[in-house]
Gaussian input, Z-matrix of N, CA and C with variables (Angstrom, degrees):
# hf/3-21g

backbone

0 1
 N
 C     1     B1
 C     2     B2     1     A1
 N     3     B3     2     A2     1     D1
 C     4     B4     3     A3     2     D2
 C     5     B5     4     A4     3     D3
 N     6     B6     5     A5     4     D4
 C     7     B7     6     A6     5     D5
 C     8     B8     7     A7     6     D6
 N     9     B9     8     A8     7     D7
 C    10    B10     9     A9     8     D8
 C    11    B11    10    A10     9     D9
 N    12    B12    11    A11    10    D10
 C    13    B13    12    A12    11    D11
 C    14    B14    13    A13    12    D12
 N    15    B15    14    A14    13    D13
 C    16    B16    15    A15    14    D14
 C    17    B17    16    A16    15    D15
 N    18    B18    17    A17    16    D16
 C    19    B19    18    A18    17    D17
 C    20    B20    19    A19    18    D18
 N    21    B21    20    A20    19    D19
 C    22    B22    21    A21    20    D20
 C    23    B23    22    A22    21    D21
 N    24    B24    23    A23    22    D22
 C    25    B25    24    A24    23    D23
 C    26    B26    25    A25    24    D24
 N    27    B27    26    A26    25    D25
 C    28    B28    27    A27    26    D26
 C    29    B29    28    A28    27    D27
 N    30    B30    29    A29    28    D28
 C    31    B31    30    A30    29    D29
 C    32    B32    31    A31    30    D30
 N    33    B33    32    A32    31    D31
 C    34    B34    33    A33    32    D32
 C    35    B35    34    A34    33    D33
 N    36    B36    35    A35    34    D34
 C    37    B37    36    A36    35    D35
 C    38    B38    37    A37    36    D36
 N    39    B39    38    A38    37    D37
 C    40    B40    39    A39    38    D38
 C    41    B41    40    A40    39    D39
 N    42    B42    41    A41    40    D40
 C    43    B43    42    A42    41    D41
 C    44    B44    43    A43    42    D42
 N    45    B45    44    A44    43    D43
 C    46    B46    45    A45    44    D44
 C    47    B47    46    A46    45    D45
 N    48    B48    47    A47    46    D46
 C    49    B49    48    A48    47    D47
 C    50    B50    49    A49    48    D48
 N    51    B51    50    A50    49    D49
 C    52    B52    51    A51    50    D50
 C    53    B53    52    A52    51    D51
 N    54    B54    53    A53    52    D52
 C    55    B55    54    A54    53    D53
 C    56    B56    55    A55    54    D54
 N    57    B57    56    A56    55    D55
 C    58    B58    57    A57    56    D56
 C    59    B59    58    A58    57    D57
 N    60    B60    59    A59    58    D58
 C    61    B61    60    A60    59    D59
 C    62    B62    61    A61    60    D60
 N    63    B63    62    A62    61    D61
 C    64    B64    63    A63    62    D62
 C    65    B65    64    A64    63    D63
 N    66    B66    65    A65    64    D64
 C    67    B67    66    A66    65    D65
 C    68    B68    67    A67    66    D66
 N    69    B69    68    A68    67    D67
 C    70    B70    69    A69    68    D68
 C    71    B71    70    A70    69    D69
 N    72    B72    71    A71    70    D70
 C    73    B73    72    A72    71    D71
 C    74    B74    73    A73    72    D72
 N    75    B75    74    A74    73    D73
 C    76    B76    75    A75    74    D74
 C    77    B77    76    A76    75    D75
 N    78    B78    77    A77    76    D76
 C    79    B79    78    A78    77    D77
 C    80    B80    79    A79    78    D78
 N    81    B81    80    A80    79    D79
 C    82    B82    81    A81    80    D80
 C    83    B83    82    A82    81    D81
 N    84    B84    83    A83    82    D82
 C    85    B85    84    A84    83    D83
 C    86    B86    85    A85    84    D84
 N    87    B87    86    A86    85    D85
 C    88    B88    87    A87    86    D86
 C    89    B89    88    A88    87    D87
 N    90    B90    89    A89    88    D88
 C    91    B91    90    A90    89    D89
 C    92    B92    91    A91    90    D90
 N    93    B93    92    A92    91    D91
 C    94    B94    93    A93    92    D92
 C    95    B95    94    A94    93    D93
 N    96    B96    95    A95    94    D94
 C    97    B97    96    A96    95    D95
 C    98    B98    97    A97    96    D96
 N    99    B99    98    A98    97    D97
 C   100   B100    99    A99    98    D98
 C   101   B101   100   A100    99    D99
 N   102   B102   101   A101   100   D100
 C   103   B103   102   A102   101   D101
 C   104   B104   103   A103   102   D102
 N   105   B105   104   A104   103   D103
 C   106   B106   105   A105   104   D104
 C   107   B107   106   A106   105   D105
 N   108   B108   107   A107   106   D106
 C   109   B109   108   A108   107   D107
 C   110   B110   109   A109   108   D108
 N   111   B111   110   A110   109   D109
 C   112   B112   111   A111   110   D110
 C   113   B113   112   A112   111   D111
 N   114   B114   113   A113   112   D112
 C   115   B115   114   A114   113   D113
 C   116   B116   115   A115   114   D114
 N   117   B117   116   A116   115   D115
 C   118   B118   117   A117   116   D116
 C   119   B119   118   A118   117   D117
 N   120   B120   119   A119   118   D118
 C   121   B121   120   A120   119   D119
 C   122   B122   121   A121   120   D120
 N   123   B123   122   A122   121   D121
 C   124   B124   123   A123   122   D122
 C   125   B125   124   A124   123   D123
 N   126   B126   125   A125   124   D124
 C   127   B127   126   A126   125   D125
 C   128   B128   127   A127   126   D126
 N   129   B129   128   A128   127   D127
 C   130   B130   129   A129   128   D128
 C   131   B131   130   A130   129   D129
 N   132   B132   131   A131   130   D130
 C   133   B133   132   A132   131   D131
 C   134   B134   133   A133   132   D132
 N   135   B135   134   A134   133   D133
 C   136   B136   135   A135   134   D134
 C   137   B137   136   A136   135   D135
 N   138   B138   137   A137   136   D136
 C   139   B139   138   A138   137   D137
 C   140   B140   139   A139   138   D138
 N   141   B141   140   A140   139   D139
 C   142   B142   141   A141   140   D140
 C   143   B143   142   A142   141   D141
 N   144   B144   143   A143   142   D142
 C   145   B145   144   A144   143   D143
 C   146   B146   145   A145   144   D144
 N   147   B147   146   A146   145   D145
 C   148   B148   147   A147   146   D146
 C   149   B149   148   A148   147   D147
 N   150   B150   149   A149   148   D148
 C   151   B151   150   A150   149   D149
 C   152   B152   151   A151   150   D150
 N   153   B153   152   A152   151   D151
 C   154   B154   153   A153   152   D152
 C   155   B155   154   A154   153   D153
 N   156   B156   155   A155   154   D154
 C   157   B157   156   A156   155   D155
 C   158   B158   157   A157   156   D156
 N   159   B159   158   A158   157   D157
 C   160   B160   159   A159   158   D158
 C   161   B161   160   A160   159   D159
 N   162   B162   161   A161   160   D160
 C   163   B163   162   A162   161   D161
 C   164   B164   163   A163   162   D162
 N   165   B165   164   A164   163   D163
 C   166   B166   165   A165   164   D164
 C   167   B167   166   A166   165   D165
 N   168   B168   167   A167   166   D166
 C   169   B169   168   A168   167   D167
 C   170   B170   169   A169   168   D168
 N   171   B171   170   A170   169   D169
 C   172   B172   171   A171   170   D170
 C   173   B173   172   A172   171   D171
 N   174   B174   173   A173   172   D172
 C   175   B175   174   A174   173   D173
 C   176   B176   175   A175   174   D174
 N   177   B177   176   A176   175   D175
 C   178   B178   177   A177   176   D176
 C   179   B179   178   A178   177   D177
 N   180   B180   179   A179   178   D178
 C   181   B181   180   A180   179   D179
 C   182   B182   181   A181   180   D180
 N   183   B183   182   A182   181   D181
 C   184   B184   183   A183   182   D182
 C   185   B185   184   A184   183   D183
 N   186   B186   185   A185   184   D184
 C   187   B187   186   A186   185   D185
 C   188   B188   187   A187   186   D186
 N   189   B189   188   A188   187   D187
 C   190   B190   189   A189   188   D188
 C   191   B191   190   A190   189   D189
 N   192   B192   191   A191   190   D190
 C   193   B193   192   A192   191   D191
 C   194   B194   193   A193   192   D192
 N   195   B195   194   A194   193   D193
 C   196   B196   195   A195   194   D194
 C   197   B197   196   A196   195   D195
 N   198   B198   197   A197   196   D196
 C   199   B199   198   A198   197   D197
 C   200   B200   199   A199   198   D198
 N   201   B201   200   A200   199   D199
 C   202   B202   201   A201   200   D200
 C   203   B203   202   A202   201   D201
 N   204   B204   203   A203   202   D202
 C   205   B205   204   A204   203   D203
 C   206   B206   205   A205   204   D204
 N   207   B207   206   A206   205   D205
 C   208   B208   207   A207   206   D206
 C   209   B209   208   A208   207   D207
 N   210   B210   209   A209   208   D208
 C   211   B211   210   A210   209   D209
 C   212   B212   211   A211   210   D210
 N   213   B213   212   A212   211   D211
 C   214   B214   213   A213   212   D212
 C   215   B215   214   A214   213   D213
 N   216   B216   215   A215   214   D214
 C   217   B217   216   A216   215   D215
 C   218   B218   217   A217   216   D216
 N   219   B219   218   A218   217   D217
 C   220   B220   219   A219   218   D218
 C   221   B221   220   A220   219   D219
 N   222   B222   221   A221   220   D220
 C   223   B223   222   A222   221   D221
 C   224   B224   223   A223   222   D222
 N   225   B225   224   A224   223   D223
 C   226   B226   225   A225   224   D224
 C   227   B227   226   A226   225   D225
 N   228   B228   227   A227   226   D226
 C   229   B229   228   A228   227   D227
 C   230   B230   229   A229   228   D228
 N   231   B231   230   A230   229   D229
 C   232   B232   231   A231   230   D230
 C   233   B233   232   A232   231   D231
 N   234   B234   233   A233   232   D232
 C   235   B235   234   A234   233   D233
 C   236   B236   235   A235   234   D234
 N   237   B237   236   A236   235   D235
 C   238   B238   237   A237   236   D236
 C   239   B239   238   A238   237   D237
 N   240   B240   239   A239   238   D238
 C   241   B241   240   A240   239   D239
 C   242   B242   241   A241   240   D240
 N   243   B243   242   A242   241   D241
 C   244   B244   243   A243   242   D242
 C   245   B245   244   A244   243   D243
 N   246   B246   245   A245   244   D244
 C   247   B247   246   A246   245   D245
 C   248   B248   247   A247   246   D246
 N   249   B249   248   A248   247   D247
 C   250   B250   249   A249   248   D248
 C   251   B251   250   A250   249   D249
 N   252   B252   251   A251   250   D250
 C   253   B253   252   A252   251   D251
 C   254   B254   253   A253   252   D252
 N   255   B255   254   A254   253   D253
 C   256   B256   255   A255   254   D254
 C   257   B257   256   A256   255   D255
 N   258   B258   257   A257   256   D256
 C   259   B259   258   A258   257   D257
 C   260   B260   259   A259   258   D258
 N   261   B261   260   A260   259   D259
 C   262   B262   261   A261   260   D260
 C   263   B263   262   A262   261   D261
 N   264   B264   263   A263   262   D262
 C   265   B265   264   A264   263   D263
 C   266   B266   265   A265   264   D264
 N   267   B267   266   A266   265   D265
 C   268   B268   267   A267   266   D266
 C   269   B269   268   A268   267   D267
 N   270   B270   269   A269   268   D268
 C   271   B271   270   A270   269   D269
 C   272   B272   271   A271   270   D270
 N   273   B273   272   A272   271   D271
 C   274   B274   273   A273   272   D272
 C   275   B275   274   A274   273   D273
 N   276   B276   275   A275   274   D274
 C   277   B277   276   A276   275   D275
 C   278   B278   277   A277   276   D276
 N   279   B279   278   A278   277   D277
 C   280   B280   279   A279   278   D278
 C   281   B281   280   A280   279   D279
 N   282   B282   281   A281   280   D280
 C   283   B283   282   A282   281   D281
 C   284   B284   283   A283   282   D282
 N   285   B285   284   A284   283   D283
 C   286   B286   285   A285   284   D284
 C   287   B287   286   A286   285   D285
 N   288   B288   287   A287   286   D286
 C   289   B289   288   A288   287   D287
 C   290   B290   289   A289   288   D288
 N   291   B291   290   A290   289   D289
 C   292   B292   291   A291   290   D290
 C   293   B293   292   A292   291   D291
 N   294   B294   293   A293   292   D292
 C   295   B295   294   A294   293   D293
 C   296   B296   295   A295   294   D294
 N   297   B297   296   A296   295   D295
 C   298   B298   297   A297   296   D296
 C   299   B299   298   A298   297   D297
 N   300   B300   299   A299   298   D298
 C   301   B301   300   A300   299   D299
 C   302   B302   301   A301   300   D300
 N   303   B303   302   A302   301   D301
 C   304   B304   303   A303   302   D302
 C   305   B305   304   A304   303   D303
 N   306   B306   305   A305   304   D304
 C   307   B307   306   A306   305   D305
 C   308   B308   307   A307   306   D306
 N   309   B309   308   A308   307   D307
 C   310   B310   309   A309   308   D308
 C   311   B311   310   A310   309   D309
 N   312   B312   311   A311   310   D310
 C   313   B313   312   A312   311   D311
 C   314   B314   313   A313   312   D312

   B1=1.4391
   B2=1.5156
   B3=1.4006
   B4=1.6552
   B5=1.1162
   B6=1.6302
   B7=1.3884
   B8=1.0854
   B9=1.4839
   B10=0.9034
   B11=2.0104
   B12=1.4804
   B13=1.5309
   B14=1.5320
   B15=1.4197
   B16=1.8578
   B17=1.6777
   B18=0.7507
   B19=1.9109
   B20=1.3439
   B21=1.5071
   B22=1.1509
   B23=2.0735
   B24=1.6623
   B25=1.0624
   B26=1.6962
   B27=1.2995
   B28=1.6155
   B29=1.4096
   B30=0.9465
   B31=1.5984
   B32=1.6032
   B33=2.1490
   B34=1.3825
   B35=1.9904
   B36=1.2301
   B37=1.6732
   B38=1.5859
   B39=1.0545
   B40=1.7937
   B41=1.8948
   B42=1.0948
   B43=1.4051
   B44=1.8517
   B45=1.3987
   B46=1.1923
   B47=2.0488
   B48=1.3900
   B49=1.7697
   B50=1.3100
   B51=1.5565
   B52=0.9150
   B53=1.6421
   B54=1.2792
   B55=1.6416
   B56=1.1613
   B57=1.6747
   B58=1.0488
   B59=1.5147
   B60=1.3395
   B61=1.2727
   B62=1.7345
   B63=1.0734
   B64=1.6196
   B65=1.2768
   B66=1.5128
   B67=1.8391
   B68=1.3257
   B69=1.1734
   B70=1.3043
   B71=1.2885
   B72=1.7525
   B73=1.3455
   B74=1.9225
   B75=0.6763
   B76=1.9059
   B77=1.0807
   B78=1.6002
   B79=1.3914
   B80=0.9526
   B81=1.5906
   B82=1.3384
   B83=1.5433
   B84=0.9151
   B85=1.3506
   B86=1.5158
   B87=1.1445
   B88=1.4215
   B89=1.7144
   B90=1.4840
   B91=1.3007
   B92=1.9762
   B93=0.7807
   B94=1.7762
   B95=1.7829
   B96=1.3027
   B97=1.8985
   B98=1.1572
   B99=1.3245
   B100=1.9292
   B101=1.3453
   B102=0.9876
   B103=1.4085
   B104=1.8311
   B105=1.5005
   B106=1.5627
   B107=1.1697
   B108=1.9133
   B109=0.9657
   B110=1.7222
   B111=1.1262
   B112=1.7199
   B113=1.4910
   B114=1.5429
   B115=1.5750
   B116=1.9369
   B117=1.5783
   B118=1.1441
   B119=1.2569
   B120=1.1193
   B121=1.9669
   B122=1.5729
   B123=1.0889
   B124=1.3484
   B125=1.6602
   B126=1.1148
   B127=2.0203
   B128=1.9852
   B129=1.0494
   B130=1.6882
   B131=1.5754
   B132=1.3017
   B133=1.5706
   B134=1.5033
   B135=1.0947
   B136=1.6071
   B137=2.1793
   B138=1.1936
   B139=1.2429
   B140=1.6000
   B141=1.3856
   B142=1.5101
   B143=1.8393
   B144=1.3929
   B145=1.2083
   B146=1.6620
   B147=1.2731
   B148=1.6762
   B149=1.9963
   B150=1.0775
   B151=1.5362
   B152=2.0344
   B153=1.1877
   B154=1.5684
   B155=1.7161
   B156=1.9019
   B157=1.5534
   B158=2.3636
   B159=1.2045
   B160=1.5332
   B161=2.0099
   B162=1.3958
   B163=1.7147
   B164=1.6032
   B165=1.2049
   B166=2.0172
   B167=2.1180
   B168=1.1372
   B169=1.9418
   B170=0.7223
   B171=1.7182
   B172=1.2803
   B173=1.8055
   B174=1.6645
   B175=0.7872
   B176=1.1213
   B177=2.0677
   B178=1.2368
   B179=1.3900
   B180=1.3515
   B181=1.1460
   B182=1.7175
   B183=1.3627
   B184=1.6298
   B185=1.5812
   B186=1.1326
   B187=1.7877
   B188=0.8873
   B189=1.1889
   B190=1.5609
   B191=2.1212
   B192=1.0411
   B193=1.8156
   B194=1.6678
   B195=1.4337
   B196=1.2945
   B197=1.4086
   B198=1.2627
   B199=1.3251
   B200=1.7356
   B201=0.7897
   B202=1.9116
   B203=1.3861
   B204=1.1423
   B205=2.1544
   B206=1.1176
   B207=1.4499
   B208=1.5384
   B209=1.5662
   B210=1.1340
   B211=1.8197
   B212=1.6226
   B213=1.5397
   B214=0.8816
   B215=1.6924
   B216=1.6433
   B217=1.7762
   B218=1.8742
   B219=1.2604
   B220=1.8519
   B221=1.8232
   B222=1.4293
   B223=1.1996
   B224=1.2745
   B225=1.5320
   B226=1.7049
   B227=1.6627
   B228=1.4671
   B229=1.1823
   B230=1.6332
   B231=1.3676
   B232=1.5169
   B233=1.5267
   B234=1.4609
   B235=1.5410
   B236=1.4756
   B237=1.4326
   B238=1.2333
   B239=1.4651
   B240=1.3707
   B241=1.4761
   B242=1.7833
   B243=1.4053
   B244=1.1585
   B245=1.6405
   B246=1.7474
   B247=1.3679
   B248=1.8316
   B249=1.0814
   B250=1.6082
   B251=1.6023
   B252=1.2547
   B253=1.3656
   B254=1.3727
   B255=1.4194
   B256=1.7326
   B257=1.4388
   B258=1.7484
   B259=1.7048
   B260=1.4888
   B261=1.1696
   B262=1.6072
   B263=1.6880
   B264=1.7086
   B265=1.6534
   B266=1.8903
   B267=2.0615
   B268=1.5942
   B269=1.6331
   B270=1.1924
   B271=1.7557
   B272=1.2268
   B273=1.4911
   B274=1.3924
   B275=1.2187
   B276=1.1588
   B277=1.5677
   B278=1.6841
   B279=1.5271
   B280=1.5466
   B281=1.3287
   B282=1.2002
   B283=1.8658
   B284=1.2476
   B285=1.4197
   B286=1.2246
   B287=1.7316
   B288=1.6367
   B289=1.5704
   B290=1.1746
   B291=1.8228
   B292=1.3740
   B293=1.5124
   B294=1.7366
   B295=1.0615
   B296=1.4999
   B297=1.4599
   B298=1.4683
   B299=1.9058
   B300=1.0759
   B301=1.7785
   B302=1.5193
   B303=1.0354
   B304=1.3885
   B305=2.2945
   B306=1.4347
   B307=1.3221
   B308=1.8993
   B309=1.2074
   B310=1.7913
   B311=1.0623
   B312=1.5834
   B313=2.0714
   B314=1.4805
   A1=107.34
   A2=117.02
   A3=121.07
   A4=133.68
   A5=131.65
   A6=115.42
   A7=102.74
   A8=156.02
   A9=139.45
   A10=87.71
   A11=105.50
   A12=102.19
   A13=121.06
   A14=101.64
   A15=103.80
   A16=112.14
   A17=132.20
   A18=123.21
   A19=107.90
   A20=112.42
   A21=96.48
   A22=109.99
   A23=107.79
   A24=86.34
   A25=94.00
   A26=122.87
   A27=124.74
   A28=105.48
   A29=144.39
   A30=146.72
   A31=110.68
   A32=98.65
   A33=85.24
   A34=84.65
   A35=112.66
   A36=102.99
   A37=97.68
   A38=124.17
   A39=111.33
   A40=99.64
   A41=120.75
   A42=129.02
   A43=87.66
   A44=99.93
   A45=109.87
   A46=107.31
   A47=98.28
   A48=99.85
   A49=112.53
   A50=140.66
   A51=129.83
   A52=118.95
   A53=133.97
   A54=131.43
   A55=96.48
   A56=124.61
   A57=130.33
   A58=106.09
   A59=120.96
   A60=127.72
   A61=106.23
   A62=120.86
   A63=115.70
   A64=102.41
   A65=100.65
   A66=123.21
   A67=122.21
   A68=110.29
   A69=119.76
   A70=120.11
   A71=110.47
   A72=136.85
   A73=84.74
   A74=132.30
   A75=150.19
   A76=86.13
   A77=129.97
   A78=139.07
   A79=137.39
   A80=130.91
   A81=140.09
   A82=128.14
   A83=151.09
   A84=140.61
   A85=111.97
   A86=118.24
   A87=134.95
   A88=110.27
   A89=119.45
   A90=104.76
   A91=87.20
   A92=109.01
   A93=110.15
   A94=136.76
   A95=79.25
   A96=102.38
   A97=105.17
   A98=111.38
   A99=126.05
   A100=107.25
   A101=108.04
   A102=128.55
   A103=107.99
   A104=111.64
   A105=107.76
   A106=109.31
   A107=113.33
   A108=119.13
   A109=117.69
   A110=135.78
   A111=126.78
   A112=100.92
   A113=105.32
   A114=114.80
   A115=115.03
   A116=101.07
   A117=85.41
   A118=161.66
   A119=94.94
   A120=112.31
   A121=93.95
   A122=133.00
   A123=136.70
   A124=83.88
   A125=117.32
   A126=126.77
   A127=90.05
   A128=101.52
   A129=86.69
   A130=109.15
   A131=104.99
   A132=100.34
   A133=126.41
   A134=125.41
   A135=127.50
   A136=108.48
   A137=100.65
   A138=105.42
   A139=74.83
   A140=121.87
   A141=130.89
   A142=101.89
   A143=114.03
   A144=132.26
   A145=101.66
   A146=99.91
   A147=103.34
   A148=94.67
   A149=96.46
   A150=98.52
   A151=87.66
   A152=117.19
   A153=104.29
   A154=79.13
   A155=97.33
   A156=86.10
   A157=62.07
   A158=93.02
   A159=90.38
   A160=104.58
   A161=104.51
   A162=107.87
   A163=89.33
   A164=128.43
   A165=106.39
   A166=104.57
   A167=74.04
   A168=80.06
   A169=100.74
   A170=119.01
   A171=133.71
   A172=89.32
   A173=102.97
   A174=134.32
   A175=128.30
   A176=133.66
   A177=139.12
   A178=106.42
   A179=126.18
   A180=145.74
   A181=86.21
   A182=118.81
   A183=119.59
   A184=127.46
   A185=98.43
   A186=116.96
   A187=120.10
   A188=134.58
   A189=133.82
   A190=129.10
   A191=92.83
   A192=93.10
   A193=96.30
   A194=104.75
   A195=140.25
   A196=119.28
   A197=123.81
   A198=123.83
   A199=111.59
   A200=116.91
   A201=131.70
   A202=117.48
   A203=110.12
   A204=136.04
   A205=111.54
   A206=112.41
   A207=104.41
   A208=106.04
   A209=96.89
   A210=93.12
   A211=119.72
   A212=125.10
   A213=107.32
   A214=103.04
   A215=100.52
   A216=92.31
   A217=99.63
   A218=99.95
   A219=96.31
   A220=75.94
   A221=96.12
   A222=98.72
   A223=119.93
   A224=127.90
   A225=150.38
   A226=96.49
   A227=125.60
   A228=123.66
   A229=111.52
   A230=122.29
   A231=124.54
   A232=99.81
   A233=98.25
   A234=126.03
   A235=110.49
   A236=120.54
   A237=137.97
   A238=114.69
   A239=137.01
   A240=112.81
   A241=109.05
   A242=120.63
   A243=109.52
   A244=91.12
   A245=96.56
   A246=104.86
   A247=103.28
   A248=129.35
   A249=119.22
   A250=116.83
   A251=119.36
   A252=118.51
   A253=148.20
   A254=115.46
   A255=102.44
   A256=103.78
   A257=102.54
   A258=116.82
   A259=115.69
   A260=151.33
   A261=136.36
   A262=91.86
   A263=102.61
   A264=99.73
   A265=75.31
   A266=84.81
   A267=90.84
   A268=82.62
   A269=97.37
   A270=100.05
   A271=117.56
   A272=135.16
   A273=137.89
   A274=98.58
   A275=154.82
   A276=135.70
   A277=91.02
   A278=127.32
   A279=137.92
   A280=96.84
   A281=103.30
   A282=103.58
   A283=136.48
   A284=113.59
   A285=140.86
   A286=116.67
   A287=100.38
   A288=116.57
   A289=131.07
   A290=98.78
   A291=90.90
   A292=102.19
   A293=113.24
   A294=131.50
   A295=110.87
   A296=106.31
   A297=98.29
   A298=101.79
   A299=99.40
   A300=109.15
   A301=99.94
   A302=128.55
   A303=132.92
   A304=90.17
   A305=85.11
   A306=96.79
   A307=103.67
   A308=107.54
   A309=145.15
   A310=118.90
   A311=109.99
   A312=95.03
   A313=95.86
   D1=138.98
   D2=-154.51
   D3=25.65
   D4=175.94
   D5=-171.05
   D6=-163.40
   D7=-172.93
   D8=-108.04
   D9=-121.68
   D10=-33.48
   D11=169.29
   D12=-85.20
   D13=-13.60
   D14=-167.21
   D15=-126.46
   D16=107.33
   D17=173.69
   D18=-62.11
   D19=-17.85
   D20=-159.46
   D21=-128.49
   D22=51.03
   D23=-165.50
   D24=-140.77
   D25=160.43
   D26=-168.77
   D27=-102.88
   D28=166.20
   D29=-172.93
   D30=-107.20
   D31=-20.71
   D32=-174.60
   D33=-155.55
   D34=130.95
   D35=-173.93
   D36=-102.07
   D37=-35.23
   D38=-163.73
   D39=-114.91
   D40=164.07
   D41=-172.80
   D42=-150.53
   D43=126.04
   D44=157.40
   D45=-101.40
   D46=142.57
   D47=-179.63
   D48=-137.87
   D49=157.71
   D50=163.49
   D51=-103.86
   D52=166.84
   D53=170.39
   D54=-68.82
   D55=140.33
   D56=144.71
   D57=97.97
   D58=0.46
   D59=178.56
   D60=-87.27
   D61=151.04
   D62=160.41
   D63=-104.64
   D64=152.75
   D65=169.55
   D66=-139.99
   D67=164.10
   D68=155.45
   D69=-136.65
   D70=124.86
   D71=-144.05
   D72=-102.75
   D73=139.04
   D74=-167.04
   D75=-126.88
   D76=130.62
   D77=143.66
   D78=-146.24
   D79=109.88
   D80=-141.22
   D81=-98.21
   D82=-145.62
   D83=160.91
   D84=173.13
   D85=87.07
   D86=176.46
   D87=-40.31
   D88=-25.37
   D89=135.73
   D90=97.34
   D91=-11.76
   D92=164.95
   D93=-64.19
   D94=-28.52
   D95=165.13
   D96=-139.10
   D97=173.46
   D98=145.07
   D99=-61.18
   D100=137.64
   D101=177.23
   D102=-130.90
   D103=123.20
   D104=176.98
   D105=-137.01
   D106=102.26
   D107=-170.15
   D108=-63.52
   D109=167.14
   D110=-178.93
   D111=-171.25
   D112=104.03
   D113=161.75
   D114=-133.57
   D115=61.69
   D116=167.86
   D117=-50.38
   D118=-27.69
   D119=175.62
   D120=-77.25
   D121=-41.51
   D122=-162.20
   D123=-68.21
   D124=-90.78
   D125=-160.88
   D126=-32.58
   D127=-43.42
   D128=-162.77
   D129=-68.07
   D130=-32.58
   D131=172.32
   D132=-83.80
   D133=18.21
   D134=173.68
   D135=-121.47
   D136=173.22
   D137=-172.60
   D138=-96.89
   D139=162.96
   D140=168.53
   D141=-128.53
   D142=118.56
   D143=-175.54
   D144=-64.15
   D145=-54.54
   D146=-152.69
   D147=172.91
   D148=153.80
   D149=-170.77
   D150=-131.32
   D151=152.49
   D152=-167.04
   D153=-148.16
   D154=153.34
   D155=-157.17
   D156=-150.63
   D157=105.43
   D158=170.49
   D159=69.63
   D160=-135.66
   D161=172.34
   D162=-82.53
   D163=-17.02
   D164=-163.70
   D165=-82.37
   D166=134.59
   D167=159.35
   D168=-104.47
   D169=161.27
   D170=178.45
   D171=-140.21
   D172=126.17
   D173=157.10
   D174=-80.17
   D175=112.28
   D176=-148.47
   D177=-164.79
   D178=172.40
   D179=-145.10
   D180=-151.80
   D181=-100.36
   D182=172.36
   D183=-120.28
   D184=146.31
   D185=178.82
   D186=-93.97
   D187=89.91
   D188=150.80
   D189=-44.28
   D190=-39.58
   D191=172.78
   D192=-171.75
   D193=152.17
   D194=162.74
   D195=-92.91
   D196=92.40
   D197=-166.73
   D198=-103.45
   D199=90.74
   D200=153.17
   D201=-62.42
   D202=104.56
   D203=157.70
   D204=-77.88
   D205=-28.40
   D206=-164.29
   D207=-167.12
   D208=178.18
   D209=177.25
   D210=-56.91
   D211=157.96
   D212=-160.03
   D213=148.92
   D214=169.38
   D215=-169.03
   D216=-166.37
   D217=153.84
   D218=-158.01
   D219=-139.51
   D220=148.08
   D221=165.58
   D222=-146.40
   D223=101.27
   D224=-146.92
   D225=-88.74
   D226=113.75
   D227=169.24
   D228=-107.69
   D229=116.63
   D230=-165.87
   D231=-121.73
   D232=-168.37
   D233=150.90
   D234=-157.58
   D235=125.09
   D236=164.96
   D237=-35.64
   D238=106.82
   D239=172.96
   D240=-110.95
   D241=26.45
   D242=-166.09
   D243=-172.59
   D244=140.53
   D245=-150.78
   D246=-86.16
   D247=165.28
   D248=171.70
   D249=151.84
   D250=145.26
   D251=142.95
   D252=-45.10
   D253=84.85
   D254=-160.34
   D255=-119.73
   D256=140.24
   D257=176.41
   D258=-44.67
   D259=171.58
   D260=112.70
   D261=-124.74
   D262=145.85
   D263=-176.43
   D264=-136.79
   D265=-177.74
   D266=171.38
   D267=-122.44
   D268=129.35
   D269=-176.86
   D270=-64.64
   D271=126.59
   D272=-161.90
   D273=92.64
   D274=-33.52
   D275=-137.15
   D276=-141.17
   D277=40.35
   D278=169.64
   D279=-70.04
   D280=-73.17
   D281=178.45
   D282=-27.09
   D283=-46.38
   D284=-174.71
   D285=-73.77
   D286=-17.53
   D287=-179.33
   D288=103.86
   D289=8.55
   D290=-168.68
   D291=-110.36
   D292=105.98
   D293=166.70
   D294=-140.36
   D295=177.21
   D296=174.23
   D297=-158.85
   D298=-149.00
   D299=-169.81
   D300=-148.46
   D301=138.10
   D302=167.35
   D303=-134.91
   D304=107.76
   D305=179.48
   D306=-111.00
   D307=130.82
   D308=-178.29
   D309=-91.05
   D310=97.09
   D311=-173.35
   D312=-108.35

């Protein structure tokens, strides 16, 4: 999320996924603003492995938001269990374009 020319721009807007696949979701933060990631419908529909923030895991069930102060990088390992179209925005910064799609086949 932003970069060193843009505050306000995503590296990647749509995610195609399949059910039943595992991933790991990379998410960065160029660290120029707050950035607060928010895909609720999305976190509730996947199993969440472990969320790893540097050497720490974080052990979880569901995510409500990813919150960035500063530079920095989180990395969400799931599996999709349920098929759908889901938002992810950075709250405050809709306008600006920063949303995306994480689509579930």
């Amino acid at each position: 999320m932003g970069s060193t020319e843009d505050d306000f721009t995503l590296s990647q807007r749509e995610y195609r996924l399949e059910t039943g696949r595992y991933y790991r979701w990379r998410i960065a933060s160029a660290g120029r603003r707050e950035y607060n990631l928010v895909a609720p419908e999305f976190w509730r529909n996947v199993w969440i492995r472990q969320v790893a923030v540097g050497k720490t895991e974080i052990k979880t069930g569901i995510l409500e938001e990813l919150d960035f102060d500063d530079v920095g990088e989180v990395e969400v390992f799931f599996v999709p269990v349920r098929t759908g179209n889901f938002t992810f925005r950075v709250r405050g910064l809709e306008e600006r374009g920063m949303t995306g799609n994480l689509i579930v086949e």
